[in-house]
C-alpha positions in Angstrom: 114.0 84.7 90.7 110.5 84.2 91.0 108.7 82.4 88.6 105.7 80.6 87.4 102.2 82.8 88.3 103.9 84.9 90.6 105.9 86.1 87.3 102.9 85.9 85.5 101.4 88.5 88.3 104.9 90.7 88.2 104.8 90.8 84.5 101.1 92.4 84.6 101.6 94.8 87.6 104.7 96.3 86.0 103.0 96.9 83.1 99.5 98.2 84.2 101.7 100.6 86.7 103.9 101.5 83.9 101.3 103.1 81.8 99.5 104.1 84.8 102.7 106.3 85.7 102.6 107.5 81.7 99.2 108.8 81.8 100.2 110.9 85.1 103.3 111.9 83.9 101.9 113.3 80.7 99.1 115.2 82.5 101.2 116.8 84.7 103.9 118.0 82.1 101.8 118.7 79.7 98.2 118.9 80.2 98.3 120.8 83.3 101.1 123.1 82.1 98.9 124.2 78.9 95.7 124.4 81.2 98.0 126.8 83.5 98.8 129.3 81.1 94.9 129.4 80.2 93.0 132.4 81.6 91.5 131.3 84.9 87.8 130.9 83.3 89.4 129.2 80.6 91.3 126.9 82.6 88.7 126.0 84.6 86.2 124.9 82.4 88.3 123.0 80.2 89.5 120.8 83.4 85.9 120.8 84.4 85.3 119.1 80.7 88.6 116.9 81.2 87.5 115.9 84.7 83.5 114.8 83.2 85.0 113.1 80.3 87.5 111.2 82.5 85.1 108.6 83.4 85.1 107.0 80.3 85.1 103.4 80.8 88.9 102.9 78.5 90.4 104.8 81.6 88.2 103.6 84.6 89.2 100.2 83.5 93.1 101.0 83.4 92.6 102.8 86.6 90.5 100.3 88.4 92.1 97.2 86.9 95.5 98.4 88.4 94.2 98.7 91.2 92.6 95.1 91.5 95.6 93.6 89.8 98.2 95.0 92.9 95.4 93.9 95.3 95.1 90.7 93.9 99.0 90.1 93.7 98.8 91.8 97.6 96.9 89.4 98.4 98.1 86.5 97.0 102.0 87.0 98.2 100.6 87.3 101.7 98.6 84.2 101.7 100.7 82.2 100.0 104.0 84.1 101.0 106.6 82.6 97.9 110.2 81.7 98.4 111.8 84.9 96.3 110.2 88.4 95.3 107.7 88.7 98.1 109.0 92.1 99.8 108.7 93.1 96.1 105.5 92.0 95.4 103.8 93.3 98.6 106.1 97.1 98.2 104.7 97.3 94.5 101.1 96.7 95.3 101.6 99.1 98.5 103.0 101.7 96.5 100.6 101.9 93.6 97.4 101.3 96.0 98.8 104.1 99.1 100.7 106.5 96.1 98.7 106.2 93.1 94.9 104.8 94.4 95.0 106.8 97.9 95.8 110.0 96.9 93.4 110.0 94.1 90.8 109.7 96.5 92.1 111.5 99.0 93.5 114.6 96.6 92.7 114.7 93.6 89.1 113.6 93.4 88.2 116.0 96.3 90.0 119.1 94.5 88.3 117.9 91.5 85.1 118.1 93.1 85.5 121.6 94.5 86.6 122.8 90.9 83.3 121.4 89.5 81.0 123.2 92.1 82.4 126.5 90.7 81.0 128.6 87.4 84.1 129.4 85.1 83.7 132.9 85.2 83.2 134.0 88.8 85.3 135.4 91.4 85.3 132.1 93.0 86.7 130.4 90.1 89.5 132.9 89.3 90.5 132.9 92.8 90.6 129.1 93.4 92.0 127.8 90.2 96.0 129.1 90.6 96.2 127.0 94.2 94.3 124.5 92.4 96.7 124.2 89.9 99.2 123.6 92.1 97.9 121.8 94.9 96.5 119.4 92.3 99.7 118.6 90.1 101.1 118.5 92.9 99.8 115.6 94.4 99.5 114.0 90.8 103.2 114.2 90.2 103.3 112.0 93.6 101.1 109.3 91.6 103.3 109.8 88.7 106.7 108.8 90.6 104.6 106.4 93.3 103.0 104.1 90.0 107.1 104.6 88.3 108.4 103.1 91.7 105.6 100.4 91.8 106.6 99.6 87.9 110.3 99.3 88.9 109.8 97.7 92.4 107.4 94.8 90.4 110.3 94.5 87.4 112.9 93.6 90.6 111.1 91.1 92.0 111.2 89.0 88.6 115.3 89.5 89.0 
């Protein structure tokens, strides 16, 4: 069992991952279903207003502080490399920073981006938003089940 900071680090990323993998979760099997059944136009203005009012700095701080939380306990289980929980340590922070971090940027923010650049009503828009819908949950229910693993992954390393 590992103990002192490094449980101290385990406690935090399986928390901060936990609720990361809640707010995913939710989006994807609720928010996204609901904005799915909107007309086209509909849908995509309202996740053009979700994605602006995203950035608020409650969520950037959840988001970001994961993030810097698994690279700090990254970080510190490979320099200082502890007797028990260190494949644990280094496969949480992998899994939250590759699954959850990555794909965001890779994925999500790009598809996000796209969406933006399009007026709600045109062609465009109605044409793009049902394979945006799907390509985009899609890759969100990957950081939903990628921050869950990281949760569980950091809870077995305090074992």
């Amino acid at each position: 069992m590992i103990d002192g900071p490094y449980l101290v680090l385990a406690v935090l990323g399986a928390v901060v991952t936990a609720v990361m993998a809640g707010v995913f979760c939710a989006f994807s099997v609720l928010v996204m279903r609901g904005l799915a059944a909107l007309p086209p136009a509909q849908g995509v203005a309202a996740m053009n207003a979700i994605n602006s009012s995203a950035m608020t700095p409650a969520f950037m701080v959840l988001f970001l502080g994961s993030a810097a939380v698994c690279t700090v306990i990254a970080v510190v289980t490979f320099v200082l490399w502890p007797d028990h929980g260190t494949v644990h340590l280094l496969l949480g922070s992998g899994l939250y920073l590759c699954g959850s971090f990555g794909v965001t940027v890779m994925a999500n923010v790009p598809r996000n981006e796209a969406l933006m650049k399009l007026d709600p009503g045109t062609p465009e828009a109605v044409t793009y938003w049902p394979a945006y819908v799907r390509g985009w949950t899609r890759w969100n229910h990957v950081r939903a089940v990628a921050c869950t693993a990281s949760a569980v992954v950091y809870m077995l390393a305090m074992v």
